[in-house]
Backbone as a printed PyTorch tensor [residue, N CA C, xyz], in Angstrom:
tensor([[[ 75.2980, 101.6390,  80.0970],
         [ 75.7960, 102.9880,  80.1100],
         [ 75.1450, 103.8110,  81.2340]],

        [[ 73.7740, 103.7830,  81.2830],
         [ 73.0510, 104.5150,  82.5740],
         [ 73.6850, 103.4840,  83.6500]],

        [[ 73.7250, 102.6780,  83.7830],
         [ 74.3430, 101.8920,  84.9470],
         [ 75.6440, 102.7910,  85.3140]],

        [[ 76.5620, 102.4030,  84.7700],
         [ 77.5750, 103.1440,  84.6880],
         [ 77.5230, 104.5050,  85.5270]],

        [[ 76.8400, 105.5420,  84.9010],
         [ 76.8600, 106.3630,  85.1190],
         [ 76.3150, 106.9950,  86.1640]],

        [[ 75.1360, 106.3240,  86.9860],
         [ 74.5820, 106.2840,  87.9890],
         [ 75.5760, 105.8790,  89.4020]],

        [[ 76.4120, 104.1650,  88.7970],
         [ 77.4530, 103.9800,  89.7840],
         [ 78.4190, 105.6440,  89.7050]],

        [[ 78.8130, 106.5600,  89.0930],
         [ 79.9010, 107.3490,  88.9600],
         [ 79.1240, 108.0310,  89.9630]],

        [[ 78.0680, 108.5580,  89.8510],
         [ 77.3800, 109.5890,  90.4310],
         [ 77.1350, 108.9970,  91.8840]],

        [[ 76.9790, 107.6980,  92.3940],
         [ 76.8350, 107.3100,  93.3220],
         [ 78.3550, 107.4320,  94.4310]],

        [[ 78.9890, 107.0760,  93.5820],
         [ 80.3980, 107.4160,  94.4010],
         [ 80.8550, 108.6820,  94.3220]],

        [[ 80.7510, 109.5300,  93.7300],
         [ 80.9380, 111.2240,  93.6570],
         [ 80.1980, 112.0230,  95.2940]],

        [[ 78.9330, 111.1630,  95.4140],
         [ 78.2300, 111.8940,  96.2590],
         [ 78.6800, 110.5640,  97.5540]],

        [[ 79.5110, 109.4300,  97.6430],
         [ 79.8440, 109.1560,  98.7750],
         [ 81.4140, 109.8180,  99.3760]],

        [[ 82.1270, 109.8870,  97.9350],
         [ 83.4070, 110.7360,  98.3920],
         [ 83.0210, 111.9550,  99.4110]],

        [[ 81.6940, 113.2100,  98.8830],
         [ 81.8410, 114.5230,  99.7600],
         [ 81.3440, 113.9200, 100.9830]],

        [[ 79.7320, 113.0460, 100.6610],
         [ 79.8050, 113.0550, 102.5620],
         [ 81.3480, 112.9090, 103.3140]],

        [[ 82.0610, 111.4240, 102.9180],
         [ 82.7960, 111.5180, 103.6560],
         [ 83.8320, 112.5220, 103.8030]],

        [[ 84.0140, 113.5520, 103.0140],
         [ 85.0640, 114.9120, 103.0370],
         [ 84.1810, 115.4170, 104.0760]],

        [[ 83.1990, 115.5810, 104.4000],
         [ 82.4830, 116.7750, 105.4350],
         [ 82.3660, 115.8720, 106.8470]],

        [[ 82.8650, 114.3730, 106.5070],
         [ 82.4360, 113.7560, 108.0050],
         [ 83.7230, 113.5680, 108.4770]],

        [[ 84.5060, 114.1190, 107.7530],
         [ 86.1550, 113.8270, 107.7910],
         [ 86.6520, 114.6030, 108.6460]],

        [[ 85.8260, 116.0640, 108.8470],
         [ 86.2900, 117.0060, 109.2940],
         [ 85.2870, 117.4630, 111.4070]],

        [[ 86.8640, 117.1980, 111.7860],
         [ 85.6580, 116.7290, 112.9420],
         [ 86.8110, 117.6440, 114.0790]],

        [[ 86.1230, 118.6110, 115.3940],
         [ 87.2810, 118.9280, 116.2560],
         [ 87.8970, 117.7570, 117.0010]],

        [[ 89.0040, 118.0730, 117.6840],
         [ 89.8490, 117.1820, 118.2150],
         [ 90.4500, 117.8930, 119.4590]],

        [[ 90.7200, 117.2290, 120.3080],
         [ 91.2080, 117.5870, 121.8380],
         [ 92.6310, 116.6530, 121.8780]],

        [[ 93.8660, 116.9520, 121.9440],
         [ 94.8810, 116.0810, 122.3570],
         [ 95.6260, 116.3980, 123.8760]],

        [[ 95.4540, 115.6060, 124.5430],
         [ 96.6700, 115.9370, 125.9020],
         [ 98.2850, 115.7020, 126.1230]],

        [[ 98.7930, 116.0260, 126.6720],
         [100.0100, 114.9840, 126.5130],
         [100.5310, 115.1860, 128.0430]],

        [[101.1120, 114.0830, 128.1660],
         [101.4200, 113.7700, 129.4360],
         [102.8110, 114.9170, 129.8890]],

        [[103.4180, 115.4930, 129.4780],
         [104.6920, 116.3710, 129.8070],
         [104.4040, 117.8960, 129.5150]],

        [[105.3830, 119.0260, 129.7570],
         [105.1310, 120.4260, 128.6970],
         [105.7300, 120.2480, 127.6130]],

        [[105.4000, 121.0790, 127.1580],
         [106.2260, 121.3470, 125.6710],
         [104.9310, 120.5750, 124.3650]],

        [[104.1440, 119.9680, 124.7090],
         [102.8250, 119.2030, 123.4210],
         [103.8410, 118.1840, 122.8360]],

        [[104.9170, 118.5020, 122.8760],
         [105.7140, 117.1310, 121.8870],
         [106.2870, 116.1750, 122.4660]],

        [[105.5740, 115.6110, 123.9780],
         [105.8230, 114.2080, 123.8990],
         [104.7350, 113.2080, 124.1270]],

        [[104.0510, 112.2860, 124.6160],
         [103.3970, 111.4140, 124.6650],
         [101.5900, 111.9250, 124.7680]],

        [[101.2140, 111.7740, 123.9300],
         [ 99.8380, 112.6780, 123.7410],
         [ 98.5960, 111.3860, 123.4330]],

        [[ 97.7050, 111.5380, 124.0690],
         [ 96.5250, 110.9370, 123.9290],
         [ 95.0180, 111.9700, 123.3300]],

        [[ 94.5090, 111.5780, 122.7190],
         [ 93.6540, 111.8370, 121.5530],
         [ 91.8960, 111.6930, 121.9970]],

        [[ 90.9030, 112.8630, 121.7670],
         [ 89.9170, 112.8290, 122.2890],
         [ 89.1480, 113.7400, 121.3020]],

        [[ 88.2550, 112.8390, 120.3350],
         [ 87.2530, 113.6970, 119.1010],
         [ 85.7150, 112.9430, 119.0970]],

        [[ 85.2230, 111.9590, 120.5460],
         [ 84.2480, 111.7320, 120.1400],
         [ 83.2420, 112.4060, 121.2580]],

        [[ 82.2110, 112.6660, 120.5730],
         [ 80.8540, 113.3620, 121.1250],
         [ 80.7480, 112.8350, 122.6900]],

        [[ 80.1380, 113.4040, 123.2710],
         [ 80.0940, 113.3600, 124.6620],
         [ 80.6760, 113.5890, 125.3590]],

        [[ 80.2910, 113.1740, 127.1800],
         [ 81.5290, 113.4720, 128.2860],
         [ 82.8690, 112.5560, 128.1960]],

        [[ 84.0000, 112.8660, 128.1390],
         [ 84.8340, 111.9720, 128.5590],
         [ 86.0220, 112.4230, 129.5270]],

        [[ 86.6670, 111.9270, 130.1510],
         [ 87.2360, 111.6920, 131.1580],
         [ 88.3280, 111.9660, 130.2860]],

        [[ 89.2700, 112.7290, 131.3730],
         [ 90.9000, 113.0950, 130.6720],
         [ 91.6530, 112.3420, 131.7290]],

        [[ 92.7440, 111.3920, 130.8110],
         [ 93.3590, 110.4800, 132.1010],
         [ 94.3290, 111.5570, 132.8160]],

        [[ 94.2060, 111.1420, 134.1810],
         [ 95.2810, 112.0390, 135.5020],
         [ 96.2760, 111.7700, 134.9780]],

        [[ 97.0330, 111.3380, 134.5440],
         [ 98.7750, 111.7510, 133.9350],
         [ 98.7450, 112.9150, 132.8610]],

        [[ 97.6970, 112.7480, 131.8350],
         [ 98.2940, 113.6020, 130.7360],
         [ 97.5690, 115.0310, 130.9630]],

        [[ 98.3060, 115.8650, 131.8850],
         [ 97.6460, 117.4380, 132.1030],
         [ 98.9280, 118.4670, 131.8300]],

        [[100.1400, 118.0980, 131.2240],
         [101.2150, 118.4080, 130.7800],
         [100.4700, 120.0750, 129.7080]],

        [[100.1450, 119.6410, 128.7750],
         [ 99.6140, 120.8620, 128.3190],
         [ 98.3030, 120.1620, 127.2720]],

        [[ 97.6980, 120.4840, 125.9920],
         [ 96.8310, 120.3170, 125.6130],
         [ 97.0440, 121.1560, 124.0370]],

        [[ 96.3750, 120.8700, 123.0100],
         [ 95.4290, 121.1450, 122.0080],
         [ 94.4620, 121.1990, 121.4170]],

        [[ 93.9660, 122.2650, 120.8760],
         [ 92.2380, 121.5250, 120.9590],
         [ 92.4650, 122.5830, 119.3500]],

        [[ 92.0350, 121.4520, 118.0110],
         [ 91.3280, 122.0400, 116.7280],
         [ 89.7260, 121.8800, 116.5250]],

        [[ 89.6970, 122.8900, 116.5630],
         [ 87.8600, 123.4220, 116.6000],
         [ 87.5630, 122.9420, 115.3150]],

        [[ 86.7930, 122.5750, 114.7170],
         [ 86.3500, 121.7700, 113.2180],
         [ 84.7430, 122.3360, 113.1730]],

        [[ 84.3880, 122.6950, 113.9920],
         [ 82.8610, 122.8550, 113.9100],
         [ 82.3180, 122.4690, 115.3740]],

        [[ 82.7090, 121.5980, 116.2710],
         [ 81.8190, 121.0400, 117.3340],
         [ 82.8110, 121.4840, 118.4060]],

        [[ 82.2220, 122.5530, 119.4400],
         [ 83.0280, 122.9970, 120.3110],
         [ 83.0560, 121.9120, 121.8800]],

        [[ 83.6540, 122.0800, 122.3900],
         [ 84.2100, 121.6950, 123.9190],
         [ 83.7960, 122.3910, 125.1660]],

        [[ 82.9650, 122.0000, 125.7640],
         [ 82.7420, 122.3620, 127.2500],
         [ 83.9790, 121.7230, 128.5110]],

        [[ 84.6850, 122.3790, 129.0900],
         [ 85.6760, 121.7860, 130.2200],
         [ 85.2740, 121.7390, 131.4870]],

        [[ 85.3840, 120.7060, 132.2180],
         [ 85.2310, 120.5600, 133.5340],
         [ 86.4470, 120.7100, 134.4570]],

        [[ 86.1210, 120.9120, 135.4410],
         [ 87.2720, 120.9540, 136.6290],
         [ 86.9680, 119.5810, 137.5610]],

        [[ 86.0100, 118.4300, 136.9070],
         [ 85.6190, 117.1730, 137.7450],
         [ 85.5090, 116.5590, 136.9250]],

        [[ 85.9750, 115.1440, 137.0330],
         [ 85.6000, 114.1210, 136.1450],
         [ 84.0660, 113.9870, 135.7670]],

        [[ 83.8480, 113.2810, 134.7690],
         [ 82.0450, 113.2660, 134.6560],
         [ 81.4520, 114.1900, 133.9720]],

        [[ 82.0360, 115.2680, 133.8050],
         [ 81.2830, 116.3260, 133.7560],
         [ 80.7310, 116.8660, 134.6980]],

        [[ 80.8200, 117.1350, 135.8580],
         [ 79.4150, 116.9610, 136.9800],
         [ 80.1680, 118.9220, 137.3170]],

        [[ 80.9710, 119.4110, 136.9530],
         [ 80.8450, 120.7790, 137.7140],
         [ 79.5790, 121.6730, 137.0130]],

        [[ 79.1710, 122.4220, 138.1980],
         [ 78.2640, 123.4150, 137.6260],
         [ 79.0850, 124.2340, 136.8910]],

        [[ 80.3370, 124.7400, 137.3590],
         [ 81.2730, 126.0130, 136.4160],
         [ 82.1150, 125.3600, 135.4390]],

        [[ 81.6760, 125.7380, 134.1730],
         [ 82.7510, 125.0790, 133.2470],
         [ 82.5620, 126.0180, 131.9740]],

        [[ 83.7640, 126.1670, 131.0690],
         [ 84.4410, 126.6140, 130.2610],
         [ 84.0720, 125.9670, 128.8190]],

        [[ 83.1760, 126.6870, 128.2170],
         [ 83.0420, 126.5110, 126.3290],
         [ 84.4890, 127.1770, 125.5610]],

        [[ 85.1530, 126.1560, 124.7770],
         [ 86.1220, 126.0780, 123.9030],
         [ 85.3160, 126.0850, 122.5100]],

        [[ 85.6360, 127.2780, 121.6920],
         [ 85.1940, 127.2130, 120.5500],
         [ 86.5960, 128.1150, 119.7450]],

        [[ 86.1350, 128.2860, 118.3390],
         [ 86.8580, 129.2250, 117.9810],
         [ 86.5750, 130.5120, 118.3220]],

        [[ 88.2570, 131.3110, 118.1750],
         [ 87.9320, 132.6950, 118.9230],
         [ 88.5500, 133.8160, 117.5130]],

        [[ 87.4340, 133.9330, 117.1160],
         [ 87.5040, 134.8520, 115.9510],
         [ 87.9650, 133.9840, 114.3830]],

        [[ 89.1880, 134.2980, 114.1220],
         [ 89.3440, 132.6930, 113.1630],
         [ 90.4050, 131.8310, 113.5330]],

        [[ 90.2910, 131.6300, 114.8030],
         [ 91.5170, 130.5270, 114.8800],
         [ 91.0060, 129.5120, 115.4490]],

        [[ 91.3040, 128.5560, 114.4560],
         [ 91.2500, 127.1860, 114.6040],
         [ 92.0830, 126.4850, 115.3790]],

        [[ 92.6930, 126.9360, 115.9490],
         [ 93.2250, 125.7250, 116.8660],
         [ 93.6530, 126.5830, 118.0050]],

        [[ 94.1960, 125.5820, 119.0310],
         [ 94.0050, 126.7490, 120.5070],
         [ 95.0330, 125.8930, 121.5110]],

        [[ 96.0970, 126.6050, 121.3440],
         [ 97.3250, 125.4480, 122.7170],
         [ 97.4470, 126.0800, 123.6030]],

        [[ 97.8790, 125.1960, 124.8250],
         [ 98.6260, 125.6210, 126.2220],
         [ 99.6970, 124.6880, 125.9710]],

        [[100.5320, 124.9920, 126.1830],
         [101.7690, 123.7400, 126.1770],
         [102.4080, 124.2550, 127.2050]],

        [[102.8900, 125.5600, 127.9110],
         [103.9460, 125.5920, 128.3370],
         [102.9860, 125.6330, 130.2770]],

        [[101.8120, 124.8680, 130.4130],
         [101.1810, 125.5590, 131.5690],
         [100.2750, 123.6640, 131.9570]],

        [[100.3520, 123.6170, 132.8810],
         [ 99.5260, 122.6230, 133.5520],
         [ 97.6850, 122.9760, 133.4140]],

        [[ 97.0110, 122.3330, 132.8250],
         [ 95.7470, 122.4840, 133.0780],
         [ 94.8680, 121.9390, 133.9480]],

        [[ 93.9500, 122.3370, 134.6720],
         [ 93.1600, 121.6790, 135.9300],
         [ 92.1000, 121.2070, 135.5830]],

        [[ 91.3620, 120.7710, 134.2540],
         [ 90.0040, 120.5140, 133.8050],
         [ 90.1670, 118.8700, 134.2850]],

        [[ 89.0750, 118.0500, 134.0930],
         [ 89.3940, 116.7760, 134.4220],
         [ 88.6470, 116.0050, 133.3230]],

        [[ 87.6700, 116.8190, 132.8080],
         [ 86.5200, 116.2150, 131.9430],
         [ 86.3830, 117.1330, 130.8420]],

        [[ 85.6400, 116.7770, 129.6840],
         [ 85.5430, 117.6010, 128.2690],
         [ 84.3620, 116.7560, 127.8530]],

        [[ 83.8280, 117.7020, 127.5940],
         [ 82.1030, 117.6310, 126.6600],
         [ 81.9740, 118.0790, 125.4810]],

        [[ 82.3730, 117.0780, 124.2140],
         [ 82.1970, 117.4200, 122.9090],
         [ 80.8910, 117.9240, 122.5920]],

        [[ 80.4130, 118.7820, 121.9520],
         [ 78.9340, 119.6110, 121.8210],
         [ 78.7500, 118.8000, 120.0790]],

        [[ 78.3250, 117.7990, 119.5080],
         [ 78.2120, 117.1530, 118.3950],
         [ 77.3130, 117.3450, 118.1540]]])
């Protein structure tokens, strides 16, 4: 019975971690305007490189870990742009506009 009940309690407290690790920002590009056609996907920590086709437009849902933008691959510009939330909005599009960043720095 304590067995039991220990396993219940053990999985109770693995369900929330994973509800709180579940929740993570996300960067999508897509290769055209309009966000609704061919989109590639970018939510892990660090610098990464945005491929040269998809600068069509962008989304970015803020979850907690904001975005630094580059105008150079690498990360390597000195001038670059923190993406966070702006007051309470969680999520943040350009669709109808070409963007010039080349690189994005998840802040994890």
């Amino acid at each position: 019975m304590v067995a039991a009940r220990a396993f219940t309690m053990f999985v109770m407290v693995l369900v929330l971690i994973s509800f709180f690790l579940a929740k993570a920002s996300y960067f999508d590009v897509y290769l055209g305007p309009g966000c609704h056609n061919d989109m590639q996907h970018y939510s892990v920590c660090g610098c990464l490189n945005i491929h040269p086709s998809y600068h069509g437009g962008f989304k970015f849902v803020y979850e907690g870990q904001r975005i630094r933008t580059f105008n150079q691959p690498f990360c390597q510009d000195e001038v670059s742009t923190i993406i966070s939330t702006i007051r309470e909005a969680t999520t943040m599009y350009s669709c109808n506009q070409v963007f010039q960043f080349q690189s994005i720095f998840f802040q994890c």
